[in-house]
C-alpha positions as CSV (number, residue, x, y, z in Angstrom):
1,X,7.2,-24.7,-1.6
2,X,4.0,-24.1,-0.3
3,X,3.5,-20.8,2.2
4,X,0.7,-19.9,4.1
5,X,-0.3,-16.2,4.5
6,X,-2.2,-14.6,7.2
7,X,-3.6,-10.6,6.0
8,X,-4.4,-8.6,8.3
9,X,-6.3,-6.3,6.3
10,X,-7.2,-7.9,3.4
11,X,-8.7,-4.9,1.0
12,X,-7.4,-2.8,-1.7
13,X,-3.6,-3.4,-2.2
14,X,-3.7,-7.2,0.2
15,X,-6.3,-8.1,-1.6
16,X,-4.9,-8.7,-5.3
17,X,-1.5,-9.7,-3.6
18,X,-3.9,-12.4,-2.3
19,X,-5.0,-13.4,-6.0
20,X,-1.5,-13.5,-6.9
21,X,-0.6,-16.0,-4.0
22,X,-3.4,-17.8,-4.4
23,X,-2.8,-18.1,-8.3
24,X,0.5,-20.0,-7.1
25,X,-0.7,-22.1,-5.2
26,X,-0.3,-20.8,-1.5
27,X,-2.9,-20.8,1.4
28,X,-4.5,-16.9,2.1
29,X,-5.7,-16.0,5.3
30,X,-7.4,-12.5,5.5
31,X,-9.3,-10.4,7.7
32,X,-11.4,-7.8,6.9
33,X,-13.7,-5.8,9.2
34,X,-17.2,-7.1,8.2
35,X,-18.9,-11.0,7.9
36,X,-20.6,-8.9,5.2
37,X,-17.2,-8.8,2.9
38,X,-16.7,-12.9,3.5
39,X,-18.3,-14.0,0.0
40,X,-16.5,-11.1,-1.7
41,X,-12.8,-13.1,0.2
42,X,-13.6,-16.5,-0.3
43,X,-14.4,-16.2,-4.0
44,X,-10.9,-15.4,-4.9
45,X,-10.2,-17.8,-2.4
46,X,-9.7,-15.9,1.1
47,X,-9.9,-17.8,3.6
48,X,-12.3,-14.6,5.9
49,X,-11.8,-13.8,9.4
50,X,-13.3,-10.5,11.3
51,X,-10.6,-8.1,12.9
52,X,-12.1,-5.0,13.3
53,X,-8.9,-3.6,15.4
54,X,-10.8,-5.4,19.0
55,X,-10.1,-8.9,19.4
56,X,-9.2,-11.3,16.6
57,X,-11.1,-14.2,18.0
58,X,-10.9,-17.3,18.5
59,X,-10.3,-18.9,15.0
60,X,-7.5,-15.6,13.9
61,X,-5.7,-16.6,17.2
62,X,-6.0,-20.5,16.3
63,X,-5.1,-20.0,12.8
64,X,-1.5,-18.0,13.4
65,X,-0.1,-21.5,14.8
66,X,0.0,-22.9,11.0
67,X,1.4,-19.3,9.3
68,X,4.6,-19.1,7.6
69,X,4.4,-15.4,6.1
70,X,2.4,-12.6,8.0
71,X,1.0,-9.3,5.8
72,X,0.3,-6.3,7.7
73,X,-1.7,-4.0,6.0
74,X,-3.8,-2.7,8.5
75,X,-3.4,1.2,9.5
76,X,-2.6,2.3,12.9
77,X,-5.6,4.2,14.8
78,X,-5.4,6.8,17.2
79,X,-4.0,3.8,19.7
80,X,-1.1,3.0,17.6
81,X,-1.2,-0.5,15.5
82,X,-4.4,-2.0,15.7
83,X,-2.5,-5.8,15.0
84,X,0.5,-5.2,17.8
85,X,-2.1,-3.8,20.0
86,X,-4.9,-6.9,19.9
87,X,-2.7,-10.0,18.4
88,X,1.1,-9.1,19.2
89,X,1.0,-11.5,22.5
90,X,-0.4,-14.6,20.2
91,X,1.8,-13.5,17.2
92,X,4.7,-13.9,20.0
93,X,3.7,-17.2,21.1
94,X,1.6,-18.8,18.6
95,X,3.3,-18.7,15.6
96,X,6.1,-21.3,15.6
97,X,6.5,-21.7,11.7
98,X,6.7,-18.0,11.0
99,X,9.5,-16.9,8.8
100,X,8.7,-13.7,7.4
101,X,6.6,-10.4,8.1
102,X,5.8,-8.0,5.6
103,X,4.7,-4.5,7.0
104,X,2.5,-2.1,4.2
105,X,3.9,1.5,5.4
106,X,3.9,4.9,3.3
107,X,6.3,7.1,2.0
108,X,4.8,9.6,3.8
109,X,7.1,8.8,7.2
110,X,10.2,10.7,4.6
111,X,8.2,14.0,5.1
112,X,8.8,16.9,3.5
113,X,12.5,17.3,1.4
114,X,11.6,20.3,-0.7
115,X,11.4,18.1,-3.6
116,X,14.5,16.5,-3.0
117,X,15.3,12.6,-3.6
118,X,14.9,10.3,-0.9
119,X,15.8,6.8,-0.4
120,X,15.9,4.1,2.6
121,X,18.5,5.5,4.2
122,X,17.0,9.2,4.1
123,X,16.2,11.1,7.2
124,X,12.3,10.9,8.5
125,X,10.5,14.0,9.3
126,X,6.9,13.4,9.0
127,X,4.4,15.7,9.7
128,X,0.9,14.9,9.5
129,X,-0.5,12.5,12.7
130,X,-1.0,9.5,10.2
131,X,2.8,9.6,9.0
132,X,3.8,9.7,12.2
133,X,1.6,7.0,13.6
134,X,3.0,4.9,10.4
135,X,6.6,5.4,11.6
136,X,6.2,4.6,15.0
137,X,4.1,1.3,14.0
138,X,7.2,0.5,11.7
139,X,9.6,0.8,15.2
140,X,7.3,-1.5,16.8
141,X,7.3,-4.3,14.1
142,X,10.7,-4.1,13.8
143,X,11.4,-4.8,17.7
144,X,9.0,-7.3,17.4
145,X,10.6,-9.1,14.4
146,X,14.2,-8.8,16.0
147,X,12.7,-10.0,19.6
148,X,11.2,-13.6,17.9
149,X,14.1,-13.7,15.3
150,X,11.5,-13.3,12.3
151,X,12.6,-11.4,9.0
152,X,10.9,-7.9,8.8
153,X,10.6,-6.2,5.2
154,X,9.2,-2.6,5.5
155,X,7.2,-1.5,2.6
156,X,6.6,2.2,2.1
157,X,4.2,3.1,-0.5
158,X,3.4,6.1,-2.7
159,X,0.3,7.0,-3.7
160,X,-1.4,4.1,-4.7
161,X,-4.1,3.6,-7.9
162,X,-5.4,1.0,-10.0
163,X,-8.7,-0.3,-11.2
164,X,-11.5,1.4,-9.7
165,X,-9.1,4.3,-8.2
166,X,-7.5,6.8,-10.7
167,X,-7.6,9.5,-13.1
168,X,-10.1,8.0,-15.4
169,X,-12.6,7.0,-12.6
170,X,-12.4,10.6,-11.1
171,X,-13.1,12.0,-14.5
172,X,-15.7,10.1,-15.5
173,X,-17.1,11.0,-11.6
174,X,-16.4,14.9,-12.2
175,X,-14.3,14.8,-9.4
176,X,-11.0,15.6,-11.4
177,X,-9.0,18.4,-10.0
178,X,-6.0,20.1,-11.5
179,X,-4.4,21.8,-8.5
180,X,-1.0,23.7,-9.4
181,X,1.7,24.6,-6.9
182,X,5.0,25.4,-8.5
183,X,7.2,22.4,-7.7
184,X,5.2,20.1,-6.5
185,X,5.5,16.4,-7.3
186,X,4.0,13.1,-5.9
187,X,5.2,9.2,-6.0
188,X,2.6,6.7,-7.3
189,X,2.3,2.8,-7.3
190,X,-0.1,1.1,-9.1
191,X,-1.7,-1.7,-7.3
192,X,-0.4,-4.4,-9.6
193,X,3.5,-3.5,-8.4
194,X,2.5,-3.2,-4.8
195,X,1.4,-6.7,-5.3
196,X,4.5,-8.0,-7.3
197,X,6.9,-6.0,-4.9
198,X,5.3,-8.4,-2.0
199,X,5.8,-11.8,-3.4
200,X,9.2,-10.7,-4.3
201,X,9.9,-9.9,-1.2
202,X,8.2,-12.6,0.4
203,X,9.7,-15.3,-2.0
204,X,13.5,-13.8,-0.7
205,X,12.4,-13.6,3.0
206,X,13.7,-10.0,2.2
207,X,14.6,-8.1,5.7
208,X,14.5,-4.0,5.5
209,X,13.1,-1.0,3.7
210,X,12.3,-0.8,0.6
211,X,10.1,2.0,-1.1
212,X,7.9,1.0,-3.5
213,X,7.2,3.2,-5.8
214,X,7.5,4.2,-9.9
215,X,10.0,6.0,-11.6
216,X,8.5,9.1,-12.3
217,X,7.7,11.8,-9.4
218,X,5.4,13.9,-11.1
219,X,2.9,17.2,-10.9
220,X,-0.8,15.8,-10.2
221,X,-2.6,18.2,-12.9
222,X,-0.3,16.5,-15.5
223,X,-1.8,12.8,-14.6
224,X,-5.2,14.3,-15.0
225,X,-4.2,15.6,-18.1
226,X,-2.5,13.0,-19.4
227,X,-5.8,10.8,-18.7
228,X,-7.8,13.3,-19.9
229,X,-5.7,13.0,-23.3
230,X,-6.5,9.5,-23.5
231,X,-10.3,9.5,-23.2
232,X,-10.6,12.4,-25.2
233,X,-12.4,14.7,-22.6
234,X,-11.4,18.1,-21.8
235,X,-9.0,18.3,-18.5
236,X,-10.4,20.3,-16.1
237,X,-9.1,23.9,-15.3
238,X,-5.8,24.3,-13.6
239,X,-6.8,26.0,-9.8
240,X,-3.6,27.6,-8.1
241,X,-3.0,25.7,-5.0
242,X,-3.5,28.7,-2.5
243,X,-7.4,29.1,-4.0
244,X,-8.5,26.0,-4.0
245,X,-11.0,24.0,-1.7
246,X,-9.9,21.4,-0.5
247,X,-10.0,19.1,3.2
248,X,-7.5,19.6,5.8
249,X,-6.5,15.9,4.8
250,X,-6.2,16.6,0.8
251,X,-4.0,20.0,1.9
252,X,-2.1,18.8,4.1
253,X,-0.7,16.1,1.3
254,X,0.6,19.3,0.1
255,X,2.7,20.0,2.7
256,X,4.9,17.1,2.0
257,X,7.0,17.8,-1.9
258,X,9.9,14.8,-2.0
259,X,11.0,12.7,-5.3
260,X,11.1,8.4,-3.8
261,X,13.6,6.5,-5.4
262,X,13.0,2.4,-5.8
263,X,16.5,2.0,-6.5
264,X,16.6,-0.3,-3.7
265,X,13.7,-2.4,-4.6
266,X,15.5,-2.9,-8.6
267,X,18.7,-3.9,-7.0
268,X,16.7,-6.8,-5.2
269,X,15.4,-8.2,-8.9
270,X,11.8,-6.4,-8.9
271,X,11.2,-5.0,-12.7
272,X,8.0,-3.0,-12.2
273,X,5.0,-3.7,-14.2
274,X,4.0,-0.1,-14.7
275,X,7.6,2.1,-14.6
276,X,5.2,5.5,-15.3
277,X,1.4,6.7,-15.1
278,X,2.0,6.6,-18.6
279,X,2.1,3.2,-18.6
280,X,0.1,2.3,-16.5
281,X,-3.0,4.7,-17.8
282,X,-2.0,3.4,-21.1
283,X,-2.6,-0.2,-20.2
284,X,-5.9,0.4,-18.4
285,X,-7.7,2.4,-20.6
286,X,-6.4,-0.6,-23.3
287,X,-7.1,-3.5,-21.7
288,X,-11.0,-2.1,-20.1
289,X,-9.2,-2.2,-16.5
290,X,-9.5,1.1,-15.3
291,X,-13.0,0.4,-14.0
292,X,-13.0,-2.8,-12.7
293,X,-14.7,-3.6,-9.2
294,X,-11.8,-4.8,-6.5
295,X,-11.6,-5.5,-3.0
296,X,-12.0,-2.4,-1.0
């Protein structure tokens, strides 16, 4: 059966979802902040729109009356969500076909758990004003979903690579880092999963949370290694974590040490592409991947 998709926020991780729906034969709406990204949309076959957070216009708001699956992947601003904000009125009214919404949240709304496992049923204590935003955005789709009787699968993702964003790139770059603080671990998804966890979940109409993530929490500095392994370059120096430089934003990443489980997201049917870094590196550095240009 044939779905139609409207993205708000057709970049990164929407954007080779897109491919994949696209690929099967279903209509793509996505938006994207600039008329100067429309040729990079429509060549995988995006149909473009502006939404810049302001108003989506005339042809977003005409298009929703035709949309049978709704992506969410833009981030909340300082305002809350940009999408409930500007098009939640039309998305209320206007969309009579719509049967499922798929929101693209983070694990970061678990918060810190002192390197404990979490799962969808796990208390959420975030800390950092972008994890919070997050969760309250998720509340807000979820009335929204349960006031127009519209199925509502909440995605929370880990730290998300691929093509064009990972260990390799930031190697090659001389950005690489090996930061070391005892116990620390971090989730990741690779782009490819995020992408397969969505039509899964949009295929089932799935309604709830499910964390998307791999099956290996791990210390950063042994990604970079590992990559660095691969290549055959020299890993940079391990830096202890209280004598490094680094942003507000990078340290306060730290502040947050949890193991995700995606137990959830297996018992639904998803087998992941890339279980591990290890695969996944593996498979890029094979396969010439690991630099190739994507939507941004």
């Amino acid at each position: 059966m044939k779905r139609t998709f409207f993205i708000f926020g057709a970049g990164y991780s929407a954007g080779v979802f897109a491919r994949k729906a696209i690929a099967a034969g279903h209509r793509v709406i996505g938006t994207t902040r600039s008329a100067a990204k429309f040729s990079e949309l429509a060549a995988i076959g995006i149909e473009p729109l502006v939404f810049d957070g302001g108003m989506l216009g005339e042809d977003g708001a005409g298009a929703l009356g035709e949309i049978s699956h709704l992506v969410v992947s833009a981030a909340p601003d300082e305002a809350g969500d940009p999408v409930l904000r500007t098009a939640g009125g039309a998305i209320r009214a206007q969309m009579p076909s719509l049967r499922w919404i798929g929101y693209l949240s983070t694990v970061g709304v678990y918060g810190d758990h002192d390197g404990d496992w979490v799962d969808e049923a796990s208390d959420c204590w975030p800390v950092s004003k972008r994890s919070i935003a997050r969760l309250e955005a998720e509340d807000a789709w979820r009335a929204l979903a349960a006031q127009i009787g519209t199925s509502l699968a909440i995605l929370r993702l880990s730290g998300i690579y691929g093509p064009g964003r990972n260990a390799f790139v930031n190697l090659e770059d001389g950005k690489a880092r090996r930061i070391v603080k005892p116990g620390q671990v971090f989730n990741r998804i690779h782009v490819d999963d995020i992408a397969g966890a969505l039509t899964l979940l949009a295929e089932r109409e799935a309604d709830g949370i499910f964390n998307v993530t791999d099956d290996e929490p791990a210390p950063p500095q042994d990604v970079v290694a590992h990559a660095a392994g691969i290549m055959g370059a020299d890993a940079p120096p391990e830096v202890p974590f209280d004598a490094a430089e680094m942003t507000p934003m990078a340290r306060s990443f730290y502040g947050e040490n949890k193991r995700v489980s995606n137990a959830k997201l297996k018992a639904a049917g998803y087998s992941f592409r890339f279980p591990t870094y290890r695969h996944a590196l593996g498979a890029m550095w094979r396969d010439h991947t690991w630099r190739r240009a994507s939507l941004r």
